[in-house]
N, C-alpha and C positions, 0 to 999 in steps of 0.2 A: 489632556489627551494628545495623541500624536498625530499630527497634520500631515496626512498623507501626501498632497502637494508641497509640502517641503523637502528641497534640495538635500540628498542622502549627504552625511559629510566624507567629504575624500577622506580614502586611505593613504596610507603614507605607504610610501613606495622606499623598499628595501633597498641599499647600495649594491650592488650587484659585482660582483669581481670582474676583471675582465681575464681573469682564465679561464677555459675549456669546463663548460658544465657549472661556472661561478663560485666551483670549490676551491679554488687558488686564485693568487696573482701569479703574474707571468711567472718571477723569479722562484716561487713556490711552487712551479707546475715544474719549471725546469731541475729542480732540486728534486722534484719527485721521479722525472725519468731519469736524470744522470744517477740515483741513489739506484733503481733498478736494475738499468742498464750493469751497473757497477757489481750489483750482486749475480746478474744472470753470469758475467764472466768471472766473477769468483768462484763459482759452484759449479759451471759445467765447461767454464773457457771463452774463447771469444766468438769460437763456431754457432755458439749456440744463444750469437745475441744479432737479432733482426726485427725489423720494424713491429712485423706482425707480432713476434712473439712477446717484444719487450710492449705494443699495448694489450696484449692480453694479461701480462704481469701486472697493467697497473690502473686495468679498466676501464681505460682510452680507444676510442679509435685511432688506428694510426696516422690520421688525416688530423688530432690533435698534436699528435706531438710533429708530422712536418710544421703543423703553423706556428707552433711556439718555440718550438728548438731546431729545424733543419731537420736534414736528410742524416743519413745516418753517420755520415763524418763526422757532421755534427756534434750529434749526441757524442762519438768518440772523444770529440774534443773535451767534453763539457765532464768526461769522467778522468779522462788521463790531467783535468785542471785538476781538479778532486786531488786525484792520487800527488802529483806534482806541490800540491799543497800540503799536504801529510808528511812527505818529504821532506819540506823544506822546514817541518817542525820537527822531525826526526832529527837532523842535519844540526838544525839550530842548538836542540838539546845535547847534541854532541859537543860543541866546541865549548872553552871555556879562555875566557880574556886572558886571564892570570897565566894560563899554562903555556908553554913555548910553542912557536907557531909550526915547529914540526912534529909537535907530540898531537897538536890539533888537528894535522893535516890526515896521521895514521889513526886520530878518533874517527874521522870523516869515513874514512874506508871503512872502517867496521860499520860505523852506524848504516853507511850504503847498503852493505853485504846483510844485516839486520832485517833492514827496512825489506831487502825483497826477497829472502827468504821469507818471512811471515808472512807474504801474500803474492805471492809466484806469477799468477793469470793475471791479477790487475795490474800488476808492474809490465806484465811483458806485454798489454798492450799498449802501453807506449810504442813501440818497437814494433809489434807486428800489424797493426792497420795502417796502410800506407793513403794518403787521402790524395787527391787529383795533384799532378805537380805543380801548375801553376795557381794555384789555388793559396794564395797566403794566409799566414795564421789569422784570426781576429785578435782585434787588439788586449780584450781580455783574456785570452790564451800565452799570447806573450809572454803578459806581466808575470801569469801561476809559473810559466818556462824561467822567466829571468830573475827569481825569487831563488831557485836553490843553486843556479848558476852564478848568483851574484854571491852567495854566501858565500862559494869555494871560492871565488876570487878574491873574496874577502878574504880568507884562509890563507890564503899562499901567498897575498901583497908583500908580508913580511922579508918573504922566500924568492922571491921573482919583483925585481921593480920593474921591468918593462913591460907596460899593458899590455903589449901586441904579445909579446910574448906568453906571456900570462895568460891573455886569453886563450892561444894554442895550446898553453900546462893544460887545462882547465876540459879543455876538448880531448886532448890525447889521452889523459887522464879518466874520465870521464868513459869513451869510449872504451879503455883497457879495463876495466872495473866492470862494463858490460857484458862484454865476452866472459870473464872469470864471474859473475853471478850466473848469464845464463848456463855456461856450462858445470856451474855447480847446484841449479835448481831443476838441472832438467838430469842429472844423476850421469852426465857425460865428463867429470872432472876426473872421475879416477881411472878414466882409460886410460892417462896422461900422467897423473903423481894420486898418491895417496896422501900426499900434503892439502891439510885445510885450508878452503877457501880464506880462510882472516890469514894464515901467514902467508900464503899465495900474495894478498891484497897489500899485507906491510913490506913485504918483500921489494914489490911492484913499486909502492908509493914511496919507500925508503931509499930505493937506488936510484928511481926519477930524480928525485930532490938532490942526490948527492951527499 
């Protein structure tokens, strides 16, 4: 028979996450706003991504995701690493060792012109959320940043041996390649030529180089 004065036996106590509601960890809560956030601006643009509405998209209060990802620069960081990483595997699949380092440098431009045509809103924010000036990157923002900026440098070492200089190819470059996607995804190129964006870009990268 069962002794009623005997000490019930403890229950074992569940491991409990420490994300928002115990359905994640940190690094899986922030994957789940950055992947939101990432889709609200694909589908209606950048206008239409704000605290409130990106935790309504993902059944948060907005008071979870400030505690586990920041304010909303934040979150912008945490999608434009996202995309900066996409990039840098678009990028990487573009060049190839064997082929000459100026045939790889006009793969680059194309692969660029590619990469943001296919998805126009999350590339441009990059570019169009400006976060506090004095406000430095975090260091994991960096790194997604100096990953497809190293590649090009990579690219062009052949072509340019002085770093410092290289580093400005890299920038000048870089920036001239911005201008001719946005004013080729935002349907503002042909006020200017009827020449495609890709010979625009080999043009550009062709006569840089020399």
């Amino acid at each position: 028979m069962h002794d009623p004065s005997a000490t019930p036996p403890r229950k074992k106590k569940t491991a409990r996450s420490s994300g928002p509601r115990g359905e994640h960890d940190r690094n899986g809560f922030v994957a789940l706003v950055a992947g939101a956030a990432e889709s609200l601006v694909r589908h209606e643009g950048f206008r239409a991504l704000g605290m409130r509405r990106l935790a309504g998209a993902i059944g948060y209060a907005p008071n979870s995701i400030y505690n586990a990802v920041g304010d909303l620069d934040q979150v912008v960081l945490r999608v434009n690493a996202r995309t900066l990483e996409r990039l840098h595997g678009a990028l990487a699949a573009a060049t190839d060792p064997g082929r000459a380092p100026r045939d790889n440098a006009l793969a680059l431009a194309d692969a660029y012109l590619v990469f943001v045509a296919a998805d126009p809103r999350v590339w441009s924010l990059l570019f169009e959320h400006l976060a506090a000036p004095d406000q430095p990157f975090p260091d994991w923002y960096a790194a997604a940043l100096a990953r497809p900026v190293g590649l090009v440098d990579e690219a062009l070492a052949p072509l340019i041996a002085d770093a410092g200089e290289r580093r400005r190819a890299v920038a000048a470059l870089w920036a001239a390649l911005h201008g001719l996607a946005s004013l080729s995804t935002s349907g503002k190129l042909a006020v200017l030529t009827p020449d495609a964006p890709r010979d625009l870009a080999r043009l550009l990268v062709g006569r840089f180089l020399g």
